[in-house]
Structures are given as structure tokens and as C-alpha cells.
GUFILUM-931598 format. One line per 10 residues: their letters; for each residue y, x, z of C-alpha. Coordinates in nm, 3 decimals, always signed. Example, Ala and Ser with C-alpha at 12.3 -4.5 7.8 and 13.67 -1.06 7.14 Angstrom:
AS) -0.450:+1.230:+0.780 ~ -0.106:+1.367:+0.714 $
This chain:
XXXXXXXXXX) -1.119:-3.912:-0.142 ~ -1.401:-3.643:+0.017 ~ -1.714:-3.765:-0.017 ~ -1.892:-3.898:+0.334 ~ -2.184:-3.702:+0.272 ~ -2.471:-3.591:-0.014 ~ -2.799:-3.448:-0.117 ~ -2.743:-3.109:-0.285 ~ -3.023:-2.955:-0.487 ~ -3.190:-2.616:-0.335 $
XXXXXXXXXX) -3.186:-2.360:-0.570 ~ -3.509:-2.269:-0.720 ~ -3.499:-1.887:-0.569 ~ -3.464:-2.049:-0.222 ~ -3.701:-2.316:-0.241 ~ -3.957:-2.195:+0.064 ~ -4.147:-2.548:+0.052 ~ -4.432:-2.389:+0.274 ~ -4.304:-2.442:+0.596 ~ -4.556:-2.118:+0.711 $
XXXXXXXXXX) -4.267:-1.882:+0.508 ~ -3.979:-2.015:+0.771 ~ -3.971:-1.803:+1.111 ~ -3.742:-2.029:+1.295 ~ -4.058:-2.123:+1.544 ~ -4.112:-1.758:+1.680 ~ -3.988:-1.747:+1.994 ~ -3.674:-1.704:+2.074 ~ -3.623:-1.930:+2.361 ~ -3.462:-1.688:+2.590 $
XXXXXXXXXX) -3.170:-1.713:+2.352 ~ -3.104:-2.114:+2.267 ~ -2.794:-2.201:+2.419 ~ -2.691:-2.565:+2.554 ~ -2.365:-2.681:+2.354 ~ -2.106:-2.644:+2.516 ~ -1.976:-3.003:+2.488 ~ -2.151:-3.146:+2.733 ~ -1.944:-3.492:+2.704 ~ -2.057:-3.483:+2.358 $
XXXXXXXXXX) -2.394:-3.539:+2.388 ~ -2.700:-3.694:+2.643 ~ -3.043:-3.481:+2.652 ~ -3.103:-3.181:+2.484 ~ -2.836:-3.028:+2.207 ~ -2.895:-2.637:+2.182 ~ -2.741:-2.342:+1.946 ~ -2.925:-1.991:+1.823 ~ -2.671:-1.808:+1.674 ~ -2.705:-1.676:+1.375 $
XXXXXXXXXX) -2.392:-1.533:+1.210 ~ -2.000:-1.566:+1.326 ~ -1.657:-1.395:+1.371 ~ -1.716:-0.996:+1.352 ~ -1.482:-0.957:+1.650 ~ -1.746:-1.183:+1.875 ~ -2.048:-0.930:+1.821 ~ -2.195:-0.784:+2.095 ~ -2.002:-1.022:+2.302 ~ -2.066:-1.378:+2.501 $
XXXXXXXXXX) -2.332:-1.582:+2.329 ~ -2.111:-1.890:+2.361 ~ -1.833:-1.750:+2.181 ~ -2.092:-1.619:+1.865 ~ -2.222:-1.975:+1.915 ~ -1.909:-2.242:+1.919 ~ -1.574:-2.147:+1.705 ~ -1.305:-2.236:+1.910 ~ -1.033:-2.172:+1.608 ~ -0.952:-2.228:+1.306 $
XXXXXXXXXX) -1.215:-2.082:+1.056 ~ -1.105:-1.750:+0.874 ~ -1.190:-1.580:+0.570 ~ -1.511:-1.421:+0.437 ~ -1.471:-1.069:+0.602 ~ -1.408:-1.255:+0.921 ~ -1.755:-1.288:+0.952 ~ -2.139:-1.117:+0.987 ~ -2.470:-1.143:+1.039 ~ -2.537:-1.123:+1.437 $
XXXXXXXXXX) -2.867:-0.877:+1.455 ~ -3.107:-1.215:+1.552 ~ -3.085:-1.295:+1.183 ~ -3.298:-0.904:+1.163 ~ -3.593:-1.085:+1.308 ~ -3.575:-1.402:+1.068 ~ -3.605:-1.278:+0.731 ~ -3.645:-1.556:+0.522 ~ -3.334:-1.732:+0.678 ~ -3.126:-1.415:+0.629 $
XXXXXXXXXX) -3.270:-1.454:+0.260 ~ -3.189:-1.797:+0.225 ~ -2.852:-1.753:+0.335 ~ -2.762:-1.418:+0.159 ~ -2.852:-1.523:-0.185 ~ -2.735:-1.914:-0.146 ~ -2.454:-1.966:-0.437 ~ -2.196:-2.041:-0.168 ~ -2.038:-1.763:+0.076 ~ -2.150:-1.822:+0.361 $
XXXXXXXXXX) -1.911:-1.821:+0.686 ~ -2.072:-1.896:+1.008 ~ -2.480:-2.017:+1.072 ~ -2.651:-2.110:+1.367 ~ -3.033:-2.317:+1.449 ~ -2.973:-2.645:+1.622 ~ -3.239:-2.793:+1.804 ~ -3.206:-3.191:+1.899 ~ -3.484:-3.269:+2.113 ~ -3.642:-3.585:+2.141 $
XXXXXXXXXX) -3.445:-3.889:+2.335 ~ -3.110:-3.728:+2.308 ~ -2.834:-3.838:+2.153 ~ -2.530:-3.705:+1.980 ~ -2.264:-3.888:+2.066 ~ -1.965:-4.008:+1.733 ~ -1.735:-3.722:+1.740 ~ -1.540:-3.559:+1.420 ~ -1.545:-3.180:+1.384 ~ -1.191:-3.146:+1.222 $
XXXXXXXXXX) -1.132:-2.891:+0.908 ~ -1.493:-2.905:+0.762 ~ -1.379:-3.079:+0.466 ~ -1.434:-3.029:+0.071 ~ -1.011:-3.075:+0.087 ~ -0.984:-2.825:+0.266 ~ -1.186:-2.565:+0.078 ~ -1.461:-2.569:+0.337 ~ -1.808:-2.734:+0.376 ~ -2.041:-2.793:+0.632 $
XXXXXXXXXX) -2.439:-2.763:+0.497 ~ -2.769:-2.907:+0.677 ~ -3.058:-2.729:+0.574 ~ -3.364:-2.915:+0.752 ~ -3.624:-2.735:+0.899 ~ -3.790:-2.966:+1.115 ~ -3.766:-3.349:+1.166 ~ -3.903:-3.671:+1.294 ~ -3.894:-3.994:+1.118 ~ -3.725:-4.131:+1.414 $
XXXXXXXXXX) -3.371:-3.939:+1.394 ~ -3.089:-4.108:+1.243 ~ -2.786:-3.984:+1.134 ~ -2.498:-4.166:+1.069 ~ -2.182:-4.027:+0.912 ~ -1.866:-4.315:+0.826 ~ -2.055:-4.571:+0.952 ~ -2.329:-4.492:+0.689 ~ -2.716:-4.403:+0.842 ~ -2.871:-4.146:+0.693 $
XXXXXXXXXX) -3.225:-4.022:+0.691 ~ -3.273:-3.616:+0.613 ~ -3.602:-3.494:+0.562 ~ -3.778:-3.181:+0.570 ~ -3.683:-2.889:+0.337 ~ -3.373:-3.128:+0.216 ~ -3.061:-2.972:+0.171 ~ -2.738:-3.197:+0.265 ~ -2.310:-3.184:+0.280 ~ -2.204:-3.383:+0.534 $
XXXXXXXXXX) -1.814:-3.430:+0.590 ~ -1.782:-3.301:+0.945 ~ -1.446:-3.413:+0.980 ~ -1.615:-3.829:+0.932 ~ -1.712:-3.941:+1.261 ~ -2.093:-3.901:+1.288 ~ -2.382:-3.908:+1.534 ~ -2.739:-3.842:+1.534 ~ -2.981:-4.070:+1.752 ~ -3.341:-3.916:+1.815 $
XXXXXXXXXX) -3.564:-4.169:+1.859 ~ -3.871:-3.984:+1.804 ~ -4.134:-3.700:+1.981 ~ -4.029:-3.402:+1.786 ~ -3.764:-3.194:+1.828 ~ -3.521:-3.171:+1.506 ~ -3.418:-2.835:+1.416 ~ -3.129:-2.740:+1.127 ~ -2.967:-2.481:+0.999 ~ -2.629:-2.548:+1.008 $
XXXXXXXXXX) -2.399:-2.354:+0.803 ~ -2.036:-2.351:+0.698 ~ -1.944:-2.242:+0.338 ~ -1.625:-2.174:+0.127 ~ -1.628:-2.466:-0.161 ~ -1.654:-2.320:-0.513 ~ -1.811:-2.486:-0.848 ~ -2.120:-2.517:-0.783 ~ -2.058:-2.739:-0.487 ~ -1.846:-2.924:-0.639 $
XXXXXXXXXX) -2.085:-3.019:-0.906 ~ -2.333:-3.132:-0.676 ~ -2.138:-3.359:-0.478 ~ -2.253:-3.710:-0.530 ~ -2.286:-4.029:-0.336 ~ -2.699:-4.048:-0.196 ~ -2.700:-4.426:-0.193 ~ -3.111:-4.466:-0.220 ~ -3.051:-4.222:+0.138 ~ -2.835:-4.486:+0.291 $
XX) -3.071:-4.766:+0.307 ~ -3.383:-4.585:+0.402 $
């Protein structure tokens, strides 16, 4: 049975607990985009890029933003050139012990919701993982995956089963901002994996 969701340990080398090292504030607000599924969601729900297919460089924002396929192999993918101007995310993401498929910043702003959906395919059975790295909270966002809330804070690293139905609910006054990235499962993953109860309750 895939696990619902856990807390995965950030490796030492990518450990940037002073928030002044992450660049994800500079401004790049000429390139957020609103998601796409606008049924999915009520407020504000927007996507930077960060890295996707090869073949959608240098083409439509939306399609380097939202994968409207099945996910591909490795050399599917690149770095889009917005990741030149965020260093320390390009770090993070080049030397994390998982290959890295597809990234992108996603901003939840205050009062919105995410509405219970399932993102089909993101699943540890299916050799593919979806990672929340949290760069910017507010106590009042919830997450709930399965039926479970869950509480992610700052600099926490975090699988969540994408293919559960989950929602977030943003009940604070600061905008929540992850990077969301999808991985190929290997070892190391898979000896993280385990169940966050303590998280649950909180």
C-alpha cells in the first residue's frame, strides 16, 4: 500500500536553513502564471516554472508550466533558463539524491483554497514521486491528503502521494510558496518513507 504522505530528511549539503540564501522572493512577478485549472481552485493558485519537457523550451509558459501527459524519462527534461537567475534552487535541485524530472514555485495566497482533486501517476508504485520543499508558510494553511491534515513548515521537506485526494485551505495572511518537484523513486526514497503521525495531529 503507498504511503499517504511523509517527512523526508534534507540532506545535510542542501540544508540552506537561512532563509536570506533562498532567491525565490526576487522578483519575478511578470512571470507567475495562474493554474490553469481554474475549477480546481478559489483565489489565488500560481506556477513559475522552473524545469520541464525539453521539447516545451522556448515555447508557451503554460505548457513549461502544467504537463498535460504522461511523465517521460530523465532526458525528457531540462532546466528552463529562470532556474539561471535562482542559484541556490538550481543547487538544491541538481545535487538532491533523486533525479529530478519536472520543478516549478507555487504560490497559494492567502484566502484561497485548493479544492480535493487527485493528480493521477505521482505514485511511489509507479516509480515516481511528487516532493514539497517549503519555502514559505503560514501557520494557518492546512493540507490534507486521504482525509489526513497535515501541517508543513518552513525548510521541511515532504512526499505526498499526489494520486490521494488532497487539498490545501489557506487560512492565514501570508502567501505559501513551494517548490514542487517530481522525482524518479530510487533507494534512498524508499528508505525514508515513513508514516509522520506526530504531523497528523498538529
Amino acid at each position: 500500500m503507498d504511503v499517504i504522505f511523509s517527512q523526508l530528511s534534507v540532506p545535510e549539503e542542501l540544508d540552506l536553513s537561512n532563509s536570506e540564501q533562498w532567491d525565490f522572493t526576487q522578483d519575478n512577478n511578470g512571470r507567475w502564471l495562474t493554474h490553469v485549472n481554474k475549477a480546481c481552485f478559489e483565489g489565488e493558485w500560481l506556477v513559475l516554472p522552473l524545469r520541464g519537457f525539453v521539447k516545451h523550451a522556448g515555447r508557451s509558459p503554460i505548457l513549461q508550466a502544467f504537463n498535460f501527459e504522461e511523465s517521460a524519462g530523465p532526458d525528457d527534461y531540462e532546466n528552463y533558463p529562470i532556474l539561471d537567475g535562482l542559484p541556490h534552487i538550481a543547487r538544491f535541485l541538481r545535487l538532491f539524491p533523486c533525479t529530478v524530472l519536472s520543478a516549478r514555485l507555487m504560490k497559494l495566497g492567502p484566502g484561497s483554497i485548493i479544492k480535493p482533486h487527485c493528480d493521477h501517476g505521482l505514485v511511489l508504485s509507479e516509480g515516481q514521486a511528487r516532493l514539497h520543499f517549503c519555502l514559505q508558510t503560514d501557520p494557518g494553511v492546512e493540507f490534507v491528503v486521504g482525509g489526513k491534515s497535515l501541517k508543513i513548515g518552513e525548510r521541511e521537506l515532504w512526499y505526498i502521494n499526489a494520486a490521494a485526494e488532497h487539498a490545501v485551505y489557506h487560512r492565514g495572511h501570508t502567501p505559501r510558496i513551494h517548490l514542487v518537484f517530481d522525482c524518479i523513486v530510487n533507494d534512498w526514497l524508499m528508505a525514508q518513507l515513513q508514516p509522520k503521525t506526530e504531523h497528523e495531529e498538529r
